[in-house]
Structure formats: structure tokens, C-alpha cells
NUTI-517884 format. One record per residue: z, x, y of N, C-alpha, C in turn; residue in one letter. Coordinates in steps of 0.05 Angstrom, whole numbers, plus 32768, in hexadecimal, padded with zeros to 4 digits. Atoms other than C-alpha are relative to their C-alpha. Layout:
residues N
ZXYZXYZXYA
...
This chain:
residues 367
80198008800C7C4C83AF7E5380007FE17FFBX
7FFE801780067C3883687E4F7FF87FF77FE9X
7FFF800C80217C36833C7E137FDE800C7FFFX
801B800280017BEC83357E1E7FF5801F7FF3X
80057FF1800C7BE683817E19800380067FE4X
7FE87FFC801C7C1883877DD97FE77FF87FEFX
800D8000801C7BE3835C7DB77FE6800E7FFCX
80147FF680077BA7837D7DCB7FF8801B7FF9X
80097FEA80117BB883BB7DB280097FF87FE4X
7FFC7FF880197BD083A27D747FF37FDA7FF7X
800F801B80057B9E83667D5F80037FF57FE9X
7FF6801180177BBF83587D1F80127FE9800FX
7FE380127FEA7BFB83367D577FE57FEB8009X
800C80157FFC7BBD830B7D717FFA7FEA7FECX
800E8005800E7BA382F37D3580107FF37FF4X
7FE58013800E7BEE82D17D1980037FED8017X
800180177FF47BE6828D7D3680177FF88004X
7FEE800A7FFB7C2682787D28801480028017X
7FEC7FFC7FE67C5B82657D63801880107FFCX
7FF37FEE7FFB7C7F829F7D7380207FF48014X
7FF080067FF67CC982847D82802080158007X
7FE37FE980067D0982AF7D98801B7FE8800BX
7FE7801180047D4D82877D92800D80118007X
7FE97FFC7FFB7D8C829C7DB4801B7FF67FF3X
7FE4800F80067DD382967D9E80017FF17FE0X
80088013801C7DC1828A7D4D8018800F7FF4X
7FED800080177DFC82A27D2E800B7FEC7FEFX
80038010801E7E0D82837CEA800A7FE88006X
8002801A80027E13823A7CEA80067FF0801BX
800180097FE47E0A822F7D397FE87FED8000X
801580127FFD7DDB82077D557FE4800C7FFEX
80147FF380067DA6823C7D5D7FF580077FE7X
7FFD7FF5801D7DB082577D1A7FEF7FE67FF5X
80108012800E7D9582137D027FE67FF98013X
8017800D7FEE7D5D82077D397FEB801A7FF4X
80057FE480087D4A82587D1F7FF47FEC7FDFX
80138007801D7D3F82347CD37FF87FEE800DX
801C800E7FF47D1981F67CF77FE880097FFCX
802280057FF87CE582127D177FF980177FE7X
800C7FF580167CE282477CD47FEF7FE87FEEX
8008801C80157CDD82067CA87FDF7FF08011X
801D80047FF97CA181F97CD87FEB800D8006X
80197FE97FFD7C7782347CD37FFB80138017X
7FFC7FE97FDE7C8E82567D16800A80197FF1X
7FF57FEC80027C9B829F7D15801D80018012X
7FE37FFF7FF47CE882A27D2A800E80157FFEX
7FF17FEE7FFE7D0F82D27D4880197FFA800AX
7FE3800B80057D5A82C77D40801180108012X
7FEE7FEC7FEE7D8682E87D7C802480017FF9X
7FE780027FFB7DD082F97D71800880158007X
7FF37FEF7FEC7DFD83217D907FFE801E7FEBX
7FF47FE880177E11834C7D517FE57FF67FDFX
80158008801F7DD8834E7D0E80137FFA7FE2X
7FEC8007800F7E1783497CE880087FDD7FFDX
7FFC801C7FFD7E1A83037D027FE77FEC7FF3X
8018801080047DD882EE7CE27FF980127FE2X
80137FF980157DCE83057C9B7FF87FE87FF3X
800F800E80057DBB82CB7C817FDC7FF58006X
802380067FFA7D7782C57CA87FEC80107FF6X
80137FED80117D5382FE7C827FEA7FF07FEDX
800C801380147D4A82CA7C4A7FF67FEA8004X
800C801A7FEB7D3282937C7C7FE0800A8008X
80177FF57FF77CF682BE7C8A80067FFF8024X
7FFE7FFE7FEB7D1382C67CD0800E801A8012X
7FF77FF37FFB7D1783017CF6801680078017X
7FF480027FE67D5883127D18800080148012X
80057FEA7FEA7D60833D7D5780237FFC800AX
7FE880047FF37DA383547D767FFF7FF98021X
7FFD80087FDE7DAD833C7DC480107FF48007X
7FEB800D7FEE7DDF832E7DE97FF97FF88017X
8004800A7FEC7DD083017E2680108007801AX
7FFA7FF17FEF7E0483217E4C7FF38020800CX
80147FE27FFA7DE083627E4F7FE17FF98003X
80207FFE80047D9A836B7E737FFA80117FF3X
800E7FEC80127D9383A77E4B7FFC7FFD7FE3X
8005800780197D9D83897E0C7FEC7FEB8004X
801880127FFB7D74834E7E267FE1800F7FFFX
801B800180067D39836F7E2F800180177FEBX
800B7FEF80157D3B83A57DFB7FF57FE27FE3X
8009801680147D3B83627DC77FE77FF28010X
801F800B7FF97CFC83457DF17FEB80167FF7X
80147FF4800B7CD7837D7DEA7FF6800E7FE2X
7FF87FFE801D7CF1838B7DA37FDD7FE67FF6X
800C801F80087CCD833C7D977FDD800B8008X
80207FF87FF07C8F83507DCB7FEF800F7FEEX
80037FEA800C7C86838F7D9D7FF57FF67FEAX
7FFA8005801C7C8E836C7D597FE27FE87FFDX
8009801880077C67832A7D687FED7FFA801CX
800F80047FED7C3E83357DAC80037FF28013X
7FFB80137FEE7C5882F97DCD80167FF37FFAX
7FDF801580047C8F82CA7DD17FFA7FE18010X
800B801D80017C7182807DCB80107FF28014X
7FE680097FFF7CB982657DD5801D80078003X
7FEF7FEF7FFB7CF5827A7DF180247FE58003X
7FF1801480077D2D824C7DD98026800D800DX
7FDE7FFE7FF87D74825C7DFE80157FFA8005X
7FEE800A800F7DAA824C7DDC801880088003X
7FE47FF07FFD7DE182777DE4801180008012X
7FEC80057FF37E2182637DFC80187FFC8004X
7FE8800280127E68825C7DFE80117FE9800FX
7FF780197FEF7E9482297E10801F80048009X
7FE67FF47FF37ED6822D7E46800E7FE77FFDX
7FF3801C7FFE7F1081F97E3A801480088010X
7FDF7FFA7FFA7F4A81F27E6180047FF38024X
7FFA800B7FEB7F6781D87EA77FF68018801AX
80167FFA7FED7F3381ED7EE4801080188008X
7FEE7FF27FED7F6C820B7F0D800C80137FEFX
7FF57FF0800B7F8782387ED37FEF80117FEAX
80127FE6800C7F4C82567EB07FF78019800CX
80087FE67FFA7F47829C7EAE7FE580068010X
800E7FF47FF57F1F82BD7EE37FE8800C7FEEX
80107FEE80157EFD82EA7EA87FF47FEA7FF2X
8012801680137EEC82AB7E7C7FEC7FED801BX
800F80177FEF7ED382807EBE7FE480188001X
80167FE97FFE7E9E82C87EC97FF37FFE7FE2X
80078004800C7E9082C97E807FF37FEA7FF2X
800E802080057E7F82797E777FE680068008X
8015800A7FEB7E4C827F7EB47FE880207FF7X
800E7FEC80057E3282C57E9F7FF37FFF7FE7X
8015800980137E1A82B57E5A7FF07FE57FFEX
800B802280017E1182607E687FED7FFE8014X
801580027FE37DEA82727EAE7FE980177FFEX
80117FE17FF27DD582BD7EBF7FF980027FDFX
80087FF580167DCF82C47E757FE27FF97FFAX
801E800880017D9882967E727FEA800A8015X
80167FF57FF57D7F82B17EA97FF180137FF7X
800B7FE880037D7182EF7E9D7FEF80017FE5X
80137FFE800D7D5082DB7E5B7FE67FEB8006X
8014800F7FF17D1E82AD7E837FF38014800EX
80057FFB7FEF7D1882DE7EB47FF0801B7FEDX
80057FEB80037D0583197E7F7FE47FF77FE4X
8016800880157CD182E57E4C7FEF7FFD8015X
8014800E7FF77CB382C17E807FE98010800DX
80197FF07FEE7C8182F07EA47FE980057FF3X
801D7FFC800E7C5682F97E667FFC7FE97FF4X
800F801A7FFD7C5882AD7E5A7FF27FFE8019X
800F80077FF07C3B82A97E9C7FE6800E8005X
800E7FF780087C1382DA7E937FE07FF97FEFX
800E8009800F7BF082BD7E5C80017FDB8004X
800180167FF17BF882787E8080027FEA7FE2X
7FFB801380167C1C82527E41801A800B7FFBX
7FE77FF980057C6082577E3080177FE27FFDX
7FE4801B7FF47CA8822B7E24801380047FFFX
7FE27FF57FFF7CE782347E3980187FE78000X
7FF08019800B7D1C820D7E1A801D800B8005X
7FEB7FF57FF97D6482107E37800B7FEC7FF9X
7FE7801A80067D9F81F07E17800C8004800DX
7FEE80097FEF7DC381CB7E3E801F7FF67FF2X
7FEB801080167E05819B7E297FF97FE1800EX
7FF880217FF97E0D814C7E3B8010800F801AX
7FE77FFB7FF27E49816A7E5D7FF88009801CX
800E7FF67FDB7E1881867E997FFA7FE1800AX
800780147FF97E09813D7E9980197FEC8011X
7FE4800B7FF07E5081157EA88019801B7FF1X
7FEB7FEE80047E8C814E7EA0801A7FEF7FF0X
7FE38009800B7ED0813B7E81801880148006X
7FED7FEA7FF87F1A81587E917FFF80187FE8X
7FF77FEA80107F24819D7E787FE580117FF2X
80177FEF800F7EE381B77E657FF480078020X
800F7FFA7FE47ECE81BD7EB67FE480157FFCX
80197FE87FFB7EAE82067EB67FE47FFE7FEDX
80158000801A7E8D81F67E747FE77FEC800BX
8014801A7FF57E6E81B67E967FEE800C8013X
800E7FF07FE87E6081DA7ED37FE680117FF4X
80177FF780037E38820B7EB77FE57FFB7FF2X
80078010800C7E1481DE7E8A7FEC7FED8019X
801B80167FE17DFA81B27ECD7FF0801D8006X
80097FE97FF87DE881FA7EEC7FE280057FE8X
801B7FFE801C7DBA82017EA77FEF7FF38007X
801480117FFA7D9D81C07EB57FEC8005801DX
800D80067FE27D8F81CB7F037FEB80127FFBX
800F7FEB80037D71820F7EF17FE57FFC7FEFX
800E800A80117D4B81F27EBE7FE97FEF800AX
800780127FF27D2F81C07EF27FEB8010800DX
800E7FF47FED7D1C81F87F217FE0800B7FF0X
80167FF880137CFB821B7EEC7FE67FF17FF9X
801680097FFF7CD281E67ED47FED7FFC8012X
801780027FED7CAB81D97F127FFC801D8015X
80077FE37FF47CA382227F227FF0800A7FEDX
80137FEE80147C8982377EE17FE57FEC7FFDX
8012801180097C5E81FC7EDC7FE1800B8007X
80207FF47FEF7C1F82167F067FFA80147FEBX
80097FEC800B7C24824F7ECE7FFA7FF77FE3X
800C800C801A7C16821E7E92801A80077FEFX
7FEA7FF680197C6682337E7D80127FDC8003X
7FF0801F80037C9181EB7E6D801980097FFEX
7FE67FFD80017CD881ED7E7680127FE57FFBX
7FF18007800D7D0881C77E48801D7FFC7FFFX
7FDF800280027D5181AD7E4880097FF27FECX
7FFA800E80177D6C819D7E0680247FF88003X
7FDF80077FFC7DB5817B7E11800A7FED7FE8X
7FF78006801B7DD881797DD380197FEE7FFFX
7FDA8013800C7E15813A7DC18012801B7FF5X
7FF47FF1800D7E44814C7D987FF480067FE8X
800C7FE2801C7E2C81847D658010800F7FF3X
7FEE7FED80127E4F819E7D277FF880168001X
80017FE77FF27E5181E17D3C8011801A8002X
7FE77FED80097E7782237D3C800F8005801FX
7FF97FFA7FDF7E7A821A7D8F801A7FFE8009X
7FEA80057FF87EC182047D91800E80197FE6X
7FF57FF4800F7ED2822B7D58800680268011X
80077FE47FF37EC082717D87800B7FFB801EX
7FF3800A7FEB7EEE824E7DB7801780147FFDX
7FE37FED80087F31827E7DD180087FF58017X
7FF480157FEB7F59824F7DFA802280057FFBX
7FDE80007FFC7FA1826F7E0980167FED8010X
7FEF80177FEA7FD282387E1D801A80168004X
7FE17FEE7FED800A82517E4C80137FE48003X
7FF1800A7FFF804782367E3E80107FF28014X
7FF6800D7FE8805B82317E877FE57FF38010X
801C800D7FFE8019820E7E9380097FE58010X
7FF780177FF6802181D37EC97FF27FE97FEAX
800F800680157FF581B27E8D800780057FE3X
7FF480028015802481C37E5780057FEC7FEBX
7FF98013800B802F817E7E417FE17FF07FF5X
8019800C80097FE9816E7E3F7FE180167FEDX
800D7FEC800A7FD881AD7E127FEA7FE47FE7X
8012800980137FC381787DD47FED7FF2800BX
801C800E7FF77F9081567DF87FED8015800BX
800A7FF180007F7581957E0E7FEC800D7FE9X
80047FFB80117F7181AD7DCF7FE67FED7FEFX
80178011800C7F4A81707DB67FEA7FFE8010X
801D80057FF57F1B816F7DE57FED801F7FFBX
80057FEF800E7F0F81B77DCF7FEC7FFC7FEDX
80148003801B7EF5819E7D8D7FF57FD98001X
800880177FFE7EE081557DA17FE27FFB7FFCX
801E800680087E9681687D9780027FFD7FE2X
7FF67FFF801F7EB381747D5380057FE67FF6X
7FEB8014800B7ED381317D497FE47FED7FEAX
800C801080127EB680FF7D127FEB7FF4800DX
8014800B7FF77E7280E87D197FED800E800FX
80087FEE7FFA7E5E81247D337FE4800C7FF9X
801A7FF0800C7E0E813A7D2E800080117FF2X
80007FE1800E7E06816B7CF67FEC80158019X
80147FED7FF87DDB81AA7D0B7FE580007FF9X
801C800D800F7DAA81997CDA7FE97FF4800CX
8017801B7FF77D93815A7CF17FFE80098019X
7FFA7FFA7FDD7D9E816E7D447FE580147FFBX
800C7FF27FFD7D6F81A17D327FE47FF17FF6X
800F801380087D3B81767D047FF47FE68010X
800F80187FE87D3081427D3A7FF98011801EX
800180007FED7D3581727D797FE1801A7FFDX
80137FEE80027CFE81AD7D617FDE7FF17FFAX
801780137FFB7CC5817A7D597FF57FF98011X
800480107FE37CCB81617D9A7FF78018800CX
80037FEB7FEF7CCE81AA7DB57FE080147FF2X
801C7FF080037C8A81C07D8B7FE97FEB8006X
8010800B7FF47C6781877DAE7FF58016801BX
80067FED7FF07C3081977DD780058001801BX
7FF47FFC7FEB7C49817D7E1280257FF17FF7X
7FE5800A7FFC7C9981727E0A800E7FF78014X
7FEE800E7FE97CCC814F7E31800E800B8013X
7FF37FEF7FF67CEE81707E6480157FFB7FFDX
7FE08004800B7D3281547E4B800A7FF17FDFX
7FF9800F80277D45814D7DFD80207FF48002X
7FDE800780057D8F81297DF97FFD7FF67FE5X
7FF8800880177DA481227DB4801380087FF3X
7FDD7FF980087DE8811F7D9080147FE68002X
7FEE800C80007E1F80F97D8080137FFA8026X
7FF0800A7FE17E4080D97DC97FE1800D8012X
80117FF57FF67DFB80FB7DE67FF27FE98012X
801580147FED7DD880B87E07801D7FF3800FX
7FF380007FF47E1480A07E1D8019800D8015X
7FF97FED7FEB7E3280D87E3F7FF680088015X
801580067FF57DF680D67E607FFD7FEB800FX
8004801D7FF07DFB808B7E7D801C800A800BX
7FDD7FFE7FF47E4980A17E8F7FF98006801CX
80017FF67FEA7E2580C97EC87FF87FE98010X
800780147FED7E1180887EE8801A7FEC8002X
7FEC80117FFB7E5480617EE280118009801DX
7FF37FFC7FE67E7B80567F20801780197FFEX
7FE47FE380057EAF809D7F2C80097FEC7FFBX
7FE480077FFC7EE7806B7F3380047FF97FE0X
7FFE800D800D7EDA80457EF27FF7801E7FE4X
80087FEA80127EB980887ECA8023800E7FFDX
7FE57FEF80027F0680B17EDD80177FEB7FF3X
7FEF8010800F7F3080727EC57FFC80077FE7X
80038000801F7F15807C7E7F8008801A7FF6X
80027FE6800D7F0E80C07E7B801E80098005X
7FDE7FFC7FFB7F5880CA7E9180047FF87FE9X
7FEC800A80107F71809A7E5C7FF080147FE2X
80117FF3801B7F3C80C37E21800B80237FFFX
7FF77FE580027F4F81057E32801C800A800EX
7FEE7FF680027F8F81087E42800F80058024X
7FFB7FF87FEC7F9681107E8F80167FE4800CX
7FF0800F7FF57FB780C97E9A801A7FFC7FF0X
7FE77FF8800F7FEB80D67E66801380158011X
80007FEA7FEA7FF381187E91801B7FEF800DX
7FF080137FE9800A80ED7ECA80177FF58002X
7FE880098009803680C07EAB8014801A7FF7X
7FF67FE77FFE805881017E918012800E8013X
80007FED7FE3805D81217ECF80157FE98012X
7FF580057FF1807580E57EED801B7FF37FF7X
7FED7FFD801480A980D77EB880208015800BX
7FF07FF2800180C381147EC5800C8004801FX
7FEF80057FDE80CE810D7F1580137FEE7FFEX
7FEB800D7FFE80EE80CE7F05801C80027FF2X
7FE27FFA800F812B80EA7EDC800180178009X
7FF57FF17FE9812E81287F0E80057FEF8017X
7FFA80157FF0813180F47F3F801E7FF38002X
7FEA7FFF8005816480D27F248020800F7FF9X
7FE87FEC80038194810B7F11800C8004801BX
7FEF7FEA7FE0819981227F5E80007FDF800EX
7FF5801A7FF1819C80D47F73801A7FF37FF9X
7FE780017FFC81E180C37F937FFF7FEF7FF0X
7FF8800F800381E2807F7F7A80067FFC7FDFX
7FF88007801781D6808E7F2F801480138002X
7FEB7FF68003820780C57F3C801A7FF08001X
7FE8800F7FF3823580907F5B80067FEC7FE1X
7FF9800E801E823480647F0D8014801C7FF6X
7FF17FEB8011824880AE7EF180207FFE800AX
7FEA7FFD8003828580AA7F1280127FED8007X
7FEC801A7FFF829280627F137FFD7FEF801AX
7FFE800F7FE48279804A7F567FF97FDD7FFCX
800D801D800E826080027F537FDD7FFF800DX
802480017FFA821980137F7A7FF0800A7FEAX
80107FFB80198208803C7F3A80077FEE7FECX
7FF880168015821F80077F0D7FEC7FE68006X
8019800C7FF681E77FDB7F357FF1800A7FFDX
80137FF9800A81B980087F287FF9800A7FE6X
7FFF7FF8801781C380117EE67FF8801C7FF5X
80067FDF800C81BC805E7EE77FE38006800DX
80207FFB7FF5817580597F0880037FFE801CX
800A7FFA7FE7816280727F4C7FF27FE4800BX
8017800D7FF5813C803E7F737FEE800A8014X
801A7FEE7FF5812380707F957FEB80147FE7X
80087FEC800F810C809D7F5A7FE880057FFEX
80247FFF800780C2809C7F4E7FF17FE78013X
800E80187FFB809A80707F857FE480108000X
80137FFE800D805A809E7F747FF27FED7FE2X
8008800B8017805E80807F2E80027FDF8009X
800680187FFB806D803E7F447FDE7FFA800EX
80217FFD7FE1802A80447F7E7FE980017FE3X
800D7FFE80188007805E7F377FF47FEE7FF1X
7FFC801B8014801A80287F0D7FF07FE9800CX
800F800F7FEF80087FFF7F3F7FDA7FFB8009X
80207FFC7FF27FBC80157F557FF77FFE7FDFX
800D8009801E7FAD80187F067FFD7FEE7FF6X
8001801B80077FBB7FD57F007FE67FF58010X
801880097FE77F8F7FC87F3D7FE880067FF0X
80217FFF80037F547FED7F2080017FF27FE5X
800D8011801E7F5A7FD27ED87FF87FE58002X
8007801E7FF27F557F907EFB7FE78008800BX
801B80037FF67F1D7FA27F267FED800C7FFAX
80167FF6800F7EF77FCD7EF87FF17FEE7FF9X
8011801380147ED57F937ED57FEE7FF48017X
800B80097FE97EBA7F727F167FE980198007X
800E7FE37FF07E9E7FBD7F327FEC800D7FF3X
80127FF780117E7E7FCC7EF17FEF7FEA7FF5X
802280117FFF7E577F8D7EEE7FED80018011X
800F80057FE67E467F917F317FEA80227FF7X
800C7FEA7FF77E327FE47F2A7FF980107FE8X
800A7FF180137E207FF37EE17FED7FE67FECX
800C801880097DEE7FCF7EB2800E800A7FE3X
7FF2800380157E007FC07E6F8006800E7FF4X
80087FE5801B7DE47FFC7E4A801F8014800BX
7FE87FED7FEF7E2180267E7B801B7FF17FF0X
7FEB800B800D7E507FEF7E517FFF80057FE5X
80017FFD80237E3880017E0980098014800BX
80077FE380037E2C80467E1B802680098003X
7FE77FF3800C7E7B80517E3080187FF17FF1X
7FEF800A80187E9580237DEB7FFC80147FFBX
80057FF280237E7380527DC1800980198011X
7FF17FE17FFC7E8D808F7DEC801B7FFA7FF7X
7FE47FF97FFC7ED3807E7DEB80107FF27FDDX
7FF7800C80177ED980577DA5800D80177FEDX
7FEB7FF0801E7EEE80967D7C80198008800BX
């Protein structure tokens, strides 16, 4: 049954003006959870989605009603649409929020977590696009608001899948809008900075000990909670500036707001060569290296004759003072080309970024 019907048999549902909003992913002190009191605090009727109603008692006393749904399930998907359809005739706004986030080295995340990222961060959204939108079009007015991250914007090491599916949000988001448009429905990408949030906290990131990435578990780890780090957008405010914008009558098709949020954003235009220099030395991947190549050069040396030849008194290891001169010419080649680019970065990025691409990554990399 379509919305349209829902209200015309029950014309008390016509007759409540207010914008009928349903929020995804509002468990207690997430991002939804506060976008859920927003648009309450602005006279919208709100319907609060979480997985479990256990996860949401607090909203009772918000005047907001919650609904259970899990975005992995179409059957829970649409029993909570039509739950909403049922309750409130229509669904103004369809805010989708719900998501989780994958950390860890590309090549060693679980199979099961890379399916579960893309199944609630992608198909999840789908399928609740795919199960509102027909009676927004219907009724030829509607908005569909998909959170995105920055991170669909330029990626960083160790969060890949998370990034990935995050652009995927955006592209879909893209298609959407100029498909639904002919039906009077607007489609929305809200890409959040960093946001104090419970998103890292609902993080389960098993490090393996024999992990070729073992050594570079703490940088992992921080980038984990780096939306977290100081200076960090509350939820509050992220929510207080971004629900305004989204009960305009015509909104933007891209909200970025958040801590590192505009400049994460200009990153995607810096040259690769000069964007991966940085982001190596910020997160941990050019430490890696050194590491790694550390450790060739003192296997190196152990099985090289010449420092063997000092061990037992020769005079060629007594010239080499215990060091290979063959041992490491990766790290040397390394050492070498890093020097090159830190030299010719400055030249490449006057020539191929404008200034704002020079604030934009101080203030990313300053904390």
C-alpha cells in the first residue's frame, strides 16, 4: 500500500504537517542519535532506527519515536518502513546513517568484515532507498540523505574498505540524485570530519601477532580512533549546523562538516606523489619501511661473509667494521628517492596545488 493510500484512509496522518523524518543507526550517543534530537528540537516528527530498542531508551523522553531495523535485513527493513508508513502515512525524510567502520591492513582483513562493511555501508543503504523511495515518488516530494565520510573523499592507510565503501555511498548517492530528480525526490550527501562518536568505539580489530604489519600495529590502532583525537567535532554541534541545511527547501547535494572535514577534502586534489609522502610519515606506513628495512639489513649482515670474516679476525671484516656493504641497497635506493621527493615536492606543489591545498594539509597533519 502506498503512503498516499496509508493517509487517505486515515486523515488524521494527513492533517499532521509536521516533517515526517526516519533516522538510521541512532544508538545512544552516535551521530544519528543526536541528528534524531535535532530535527525533534525542530518540530519534525522523528523516527529513531536501531538495531536492538534496548539500544535507544533514552528517546521516549525526546518525544521521538524509536523503531527496531536492522539495515542488514530486507525483512527487517521493510517491516520498520511500513511500521513508520502505518504510524505517520509518509516518510518526508529518510536520513541513512547507519554504519560501521573496518580498520586494518587491505590484504589481511577478514573476508566476513570486508562483506559486512559493504553490506550495511552500501547494500544497506540500498535497500533502505530502495524500500522509502517509491512513495516519495509517488507523492512527487521527498529527501534522501546518505551519510557519507571525508574518507570516500581522499582515503588514508589502513582504513581502505571503510574508505571504499564510503566513495561507493557517494557515487550511489550521485546516481540517485539525478534519477530521482524528475520525481521532485532530492538526494543528499552529508560527509562528516572527525565526529565524537561511539563509531570507533563499536570497532573489533583483532591484531595477529604474526601479522607482516605487526610492528606497525600502534599506528593502526590510532588511526582507529583518530576521528577521536583532540579537536574533534562534538555530535551536538555536527548535528546543530548540519539539520538546518537539510530542512531547507532546496538543500545542497553535499554537506562536509567536521573537524579535518574541508581539508580532507582539498587532499583529493593534491598531487598522488606529494598526498602518499605525507600520509606515510602521519600514519605510520613510512616508519613501516624503515622497520622492515632495518630488519633486512642485520639479516643481511649476519649471513655476510665479510662481517663474518671481523668475527673471526679477518682484516676485510675489520674494514668493514661489522657492516655488510652489501646489506640493504633497497634502503639505501629509499633513502635516497625520499630525499629526491622532499626536495622536489616544493617545486611540484607550487606548480600543481593552489594555496588553499597548502593550508588545507597544515591543519590536517598539525595534530
Amino acid at each position: 500500500m502506498t503512503a498516499a493510500a496509508i493517509a487517505t484512509q486515515s486523515p488524521g496522518l494527513a492533517d499532521d504537517r509536521r516533517t515526517v523524518v526516519l533516522v538510521t543507526g541512532c544508538s545512544a550517543g552516535g551521530i544519528g542519535h543526536h541528528l534524531a534530537l535535532e530535527f525533534a528540537a525542530r518540530g519534525c516528527r522523528v523516527f529513531a532506527a536501531v538495531r536492538s530498542l534496548e539500544k535507544a531508551p533514552s528517546l521516549a523522553s525526546q518525544n521521538i519515536e524509536a523503531v527496531e531495523l536492522d539495515v542488514t535485513s530486507g525483512a527487517s527493513v521493510d517491516a520498520a518502513v511500513s511500521h513508520v508508513l502505518a504510524s505517520a502515512g509518509r516518510i518526508d525524510m529518510l536520513v541513512n546513517n547507519a554504519g560501521v567502520l573496518c580498520v586494518g591492513p587491505a590484504v589481511e582483513v577478514d573476508e566476513d568484515r570486508i562483506r559486512q562493511t559493504f553490506d550495511t555501508n552500501v547494500v544497506g543503504l540500498a535497500r533502505m532507498c530502495r524500500a522509502v523511495a517509491p512513495a516519495m515518488m509517488d507523492r512527487r516530494r521527498g529527501v534522501i540523505v546518505n551519510v557519507g565520510s571525508v574518507s570516500g573523499y581522499s582515503t588514508t592507510p589502513w582504513v581502505g574498505y571503510y574508505a571504499a565503501s564510503k566513495a561507493a555511498a557517494h557515487a550511489l548517492s550521485d546516481a540517485l540524485r539525478m534519477e530521482l530528480a524528475p520525481f521532485g525526490v532530492s538526494v543528499v550527501v552529508v560527509a562528516p570530519g572527525g565526529i565524537k562518536s561511539n563509531l570507533a568505539g563499536n570497532l573489533h580489530h583483532r591484531a595477529d601477532p604474526l601479522s607482516r604489519y605487526a610492528s606497525a600495529r600502534p599506528a593502526i590502532e590510532a588511526r582507529a580512533t583518530f576521528s577521536q583525537s583532540d579537536g574533534a567535532t562534538s555530535t551536538s554541534r555536527f548535528a546543530q549546523v548540519v539539520v538546518p541545511q537539510l530542512l531547507r527547501r532546496n538543500p545542497r547535494a553535499y554537506i562536509t562538516y567536521g573537524n579535518h572535514a574541508t581539508s580532507t577534502w582539498l587532499l583529493y586534489y593534491v598531487p598522488p606523489a606529494i598526498r602518499d609522502f605525507f600520509l606515510a610519515r602521519r600514519f605510520g606506513t613510512r616508519q613501516l619501511a624503515l622497520d622492515l628495512a632495518a630488519t633486512l639489513a642485520e639479516e643481511s649482515t649476519a649471513k655476510c661473509p665479510m662481517s663474518q670474516g671481523k668475527a673471526s679476525g679477518g682484516a676485510a671484516g675489520a674494514r668493514s667494521g661489522g657492516k655488510c656493504p652489501f646489506a640493504n641497497p633497497v634502503a639505501a635506493v629509499s633513502s635516497s628517492c625520499t630525499s629526491l621527493l622532499a626536495v622536489a615536492s616544493l617545486p611540484v606543489a607550487a606548480a600543481a596545488a593552489v594555496l588553499a591545498c597548502g593550508v588545507a594539509v597544515y591543519s590536517f597533519f598539525r595534530n
